[in-house]
PLY file of the C-alpha trace (Angstrom):
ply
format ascii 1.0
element vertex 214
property float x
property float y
property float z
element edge 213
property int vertex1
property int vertex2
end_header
81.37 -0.34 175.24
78.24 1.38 177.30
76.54 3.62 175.30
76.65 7.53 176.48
73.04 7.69 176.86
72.79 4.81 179.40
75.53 7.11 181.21
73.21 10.51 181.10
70.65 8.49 182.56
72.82 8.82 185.90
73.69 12.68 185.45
73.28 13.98 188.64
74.68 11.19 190.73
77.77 11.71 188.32
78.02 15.22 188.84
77.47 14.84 192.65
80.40 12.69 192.76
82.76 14.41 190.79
82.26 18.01 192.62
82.62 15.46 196.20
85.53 13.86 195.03
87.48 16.75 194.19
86.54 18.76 197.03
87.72 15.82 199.15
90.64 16.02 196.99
91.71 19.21 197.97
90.70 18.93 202.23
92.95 15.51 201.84
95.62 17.79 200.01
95.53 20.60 202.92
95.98 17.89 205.71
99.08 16.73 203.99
100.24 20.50 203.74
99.34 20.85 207.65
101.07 17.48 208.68
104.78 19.24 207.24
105.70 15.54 206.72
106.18 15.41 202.98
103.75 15.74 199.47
103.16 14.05 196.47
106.08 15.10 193.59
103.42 17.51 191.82
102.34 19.15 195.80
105.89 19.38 196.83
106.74 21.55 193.12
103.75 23.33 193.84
104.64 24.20 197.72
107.96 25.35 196.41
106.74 27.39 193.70
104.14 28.86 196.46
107.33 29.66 198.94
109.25 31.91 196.15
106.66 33.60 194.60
104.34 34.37 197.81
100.91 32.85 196.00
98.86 31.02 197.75
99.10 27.02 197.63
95.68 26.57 195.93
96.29 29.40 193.05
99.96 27.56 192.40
98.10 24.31 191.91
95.42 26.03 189.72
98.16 27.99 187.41
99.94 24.96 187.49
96.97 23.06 186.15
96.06 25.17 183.36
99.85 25.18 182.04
99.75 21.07 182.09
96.06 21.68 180.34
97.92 24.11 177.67
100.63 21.05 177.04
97.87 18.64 175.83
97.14 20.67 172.72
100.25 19.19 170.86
98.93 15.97 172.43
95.67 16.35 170.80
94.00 15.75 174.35
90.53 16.56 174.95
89.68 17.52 178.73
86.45 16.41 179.85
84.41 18.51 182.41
86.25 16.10 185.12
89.78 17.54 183.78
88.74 21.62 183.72
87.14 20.75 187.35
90.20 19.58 188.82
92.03 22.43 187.57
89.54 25.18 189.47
88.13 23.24 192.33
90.98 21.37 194.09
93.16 24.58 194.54
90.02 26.98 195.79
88.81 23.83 198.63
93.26 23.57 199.40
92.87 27.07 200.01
89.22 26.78 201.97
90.59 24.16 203.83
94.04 25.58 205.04
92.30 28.71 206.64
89.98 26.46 208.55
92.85 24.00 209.79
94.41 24.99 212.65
98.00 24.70 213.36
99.26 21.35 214.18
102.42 21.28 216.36
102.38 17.64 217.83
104.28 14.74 215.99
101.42 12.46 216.72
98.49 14.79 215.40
100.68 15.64 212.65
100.77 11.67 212.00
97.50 11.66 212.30
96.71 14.53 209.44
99.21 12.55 207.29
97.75 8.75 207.40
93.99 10.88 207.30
95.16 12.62 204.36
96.69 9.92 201.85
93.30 7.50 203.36
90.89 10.15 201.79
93.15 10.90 199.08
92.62 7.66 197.74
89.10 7.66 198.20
88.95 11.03 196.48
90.53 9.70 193.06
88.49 7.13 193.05
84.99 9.15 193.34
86.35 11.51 190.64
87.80 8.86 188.56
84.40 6.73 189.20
82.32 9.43 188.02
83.50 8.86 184.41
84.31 13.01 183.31
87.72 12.76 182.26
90.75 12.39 184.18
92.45 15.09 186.09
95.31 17.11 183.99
98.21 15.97 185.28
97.21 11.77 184.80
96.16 13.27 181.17
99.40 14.42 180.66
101.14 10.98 180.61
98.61 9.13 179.01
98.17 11.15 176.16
101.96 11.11 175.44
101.74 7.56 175.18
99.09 7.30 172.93
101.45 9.44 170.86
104.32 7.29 171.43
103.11 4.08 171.86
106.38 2.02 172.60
106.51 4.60 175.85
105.23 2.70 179.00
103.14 4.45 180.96
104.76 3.68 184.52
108.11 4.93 182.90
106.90 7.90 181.72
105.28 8.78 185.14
108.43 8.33 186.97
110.42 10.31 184.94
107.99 13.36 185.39
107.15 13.01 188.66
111.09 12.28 189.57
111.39 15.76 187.32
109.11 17.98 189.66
109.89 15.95 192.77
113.43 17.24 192.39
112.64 20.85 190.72
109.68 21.39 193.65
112.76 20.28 196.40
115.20 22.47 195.07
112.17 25.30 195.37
111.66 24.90 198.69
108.74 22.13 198.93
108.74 19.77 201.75
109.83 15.97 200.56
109.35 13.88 203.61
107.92 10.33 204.85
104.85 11.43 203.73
106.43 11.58 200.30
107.12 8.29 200.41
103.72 6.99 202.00
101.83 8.71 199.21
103.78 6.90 196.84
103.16 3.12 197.91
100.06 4.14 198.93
97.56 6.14 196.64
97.87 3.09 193.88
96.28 0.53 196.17
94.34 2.83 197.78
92.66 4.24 194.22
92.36 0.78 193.24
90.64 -0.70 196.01
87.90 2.26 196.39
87.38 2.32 192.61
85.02 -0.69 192.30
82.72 0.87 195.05
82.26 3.62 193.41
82.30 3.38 189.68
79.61 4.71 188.01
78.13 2.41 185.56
75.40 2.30 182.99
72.34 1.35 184.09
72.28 -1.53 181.83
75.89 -2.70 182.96
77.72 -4.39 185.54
79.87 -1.58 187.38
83.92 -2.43 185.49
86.23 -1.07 187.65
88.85 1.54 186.60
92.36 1.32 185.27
94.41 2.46 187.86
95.32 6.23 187.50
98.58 6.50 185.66
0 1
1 2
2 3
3 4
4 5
5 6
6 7
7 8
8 9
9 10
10 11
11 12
12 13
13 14
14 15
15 16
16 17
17 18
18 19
19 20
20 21
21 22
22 23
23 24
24 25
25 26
26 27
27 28
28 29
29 30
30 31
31 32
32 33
33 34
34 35
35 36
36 37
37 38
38 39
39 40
40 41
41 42
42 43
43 44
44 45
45 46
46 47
47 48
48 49
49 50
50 51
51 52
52 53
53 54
54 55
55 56
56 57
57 58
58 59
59 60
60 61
61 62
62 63
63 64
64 65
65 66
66 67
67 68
68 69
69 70
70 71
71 72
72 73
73 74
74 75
75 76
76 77
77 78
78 79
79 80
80 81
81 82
82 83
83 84
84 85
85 86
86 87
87 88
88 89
89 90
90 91
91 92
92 93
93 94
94 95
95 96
96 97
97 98
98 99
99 100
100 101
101 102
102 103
103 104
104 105
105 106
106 107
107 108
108 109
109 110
110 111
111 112
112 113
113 114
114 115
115 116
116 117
117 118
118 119
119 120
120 121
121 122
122 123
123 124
124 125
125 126
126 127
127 128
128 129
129 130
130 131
131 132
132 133
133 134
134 135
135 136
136 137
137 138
138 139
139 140
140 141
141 142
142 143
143 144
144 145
145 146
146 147
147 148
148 149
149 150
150 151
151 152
152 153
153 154
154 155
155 156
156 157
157 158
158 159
159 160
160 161
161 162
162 163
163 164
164 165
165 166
166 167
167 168
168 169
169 170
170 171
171 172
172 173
173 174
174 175
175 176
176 177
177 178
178 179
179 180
180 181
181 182
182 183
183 184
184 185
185 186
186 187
187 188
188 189
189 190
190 191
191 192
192 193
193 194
194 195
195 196
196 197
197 198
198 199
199 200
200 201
201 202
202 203
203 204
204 205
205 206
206 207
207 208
208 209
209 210
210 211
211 212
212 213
């Protein structure tokens, strides 16, 4: 295992990806909002939660975020700086970002924002992921239960939350759409194939790509 030290020694590059990543995080999250064609399970709960209660779509997703933080503690998860990150800064850019878009009426352009979207979503999980802080809150979530129930897979337990908020998020209102679906077959391949370029790795170690997020 690298040794933390060899890890400090690239600090700032870290910390320049992590703050990118996210940020792209949240513009790739805002052109799937824009493109009305569908969300991610967790987006779509959050969109419908957003709808009812009149909050904006960024302070859903943080609120959200710090509830799926406060279930780790029976977990015995720590959050790394990457984890409490994710939490603040990919609902305040969603936020940034849907103010500055402008209203997309066009199938096409909205098929555009969509393919855009999921492309630098991928890309975004990997830079954050890459950076090595700790993953985001939600990916947390399922992992640590796991670890404390270890005959639990992993890709199970994933589908049964997300199919949990996919359905509670529809019945609030969210949009589940083709883009639903692309995000789904697409973000794993995506994450995957970006990782590797952008893993950070000790300077006295071959960059080791990832585990794809779970």
């Amino acid at each position: 295992m690298a040794s933390t030290g060899n890890l400090r020694d690239r600090l700032p590059r870290r910390l320049v990806q992590l703050y990118g990543g996210l940020a792209l995080y949240g513009v790739s999250m805002a052109f799937m909002i824009e493109s009305s064609l569908g969300l991610d399970p967790w987006n779509v709960l959050h969109q419908g939660v957003a709808r009812r209660t009149g909050l904006s779509f960024g302070t859903v997703t943080i609120l959200a975020g710090v509830l799926v933080l406060l279930l780790w503690v029976p977990l015995r998860q720590r959050p790394g700086l990457g984890t409490v990150s994710n939490v603040l800064v990919v609902g305040l850019v969603i936020d940034a970002s849907l103010a500055l878009l402008p209203d997309v009426r066009p199938l096409a352009a909205r098929g555009a924002l969509l393919v855009t979207g999921v492309l630098l979503n991928g890309l975004a999980t990997a830079l954050y992921l890459g950076a090595r802080f700790g993953p985001g809150p939600r990916d947390g979530l399922m992992t640590g239960y796991v670890a404390r129930h270890p005959g639990r897979s992993v890709r199970l337990v994933r589908t049964v939350i997300e199919v949990t908020v996919l359905a509670l998020g529809w019945l609030l209102g969210g949009t589940v759409g083709v883009g639903t679906v692309a995000y789904a077959l697409g973000i794993g391949p995506l994450t995957q194939a970006f990782l590797p370029l952008v893993t950070v790795a000790p300077v006295d170690s071959p960059t080791r790509p990832l585990a794809e997020p779970a």
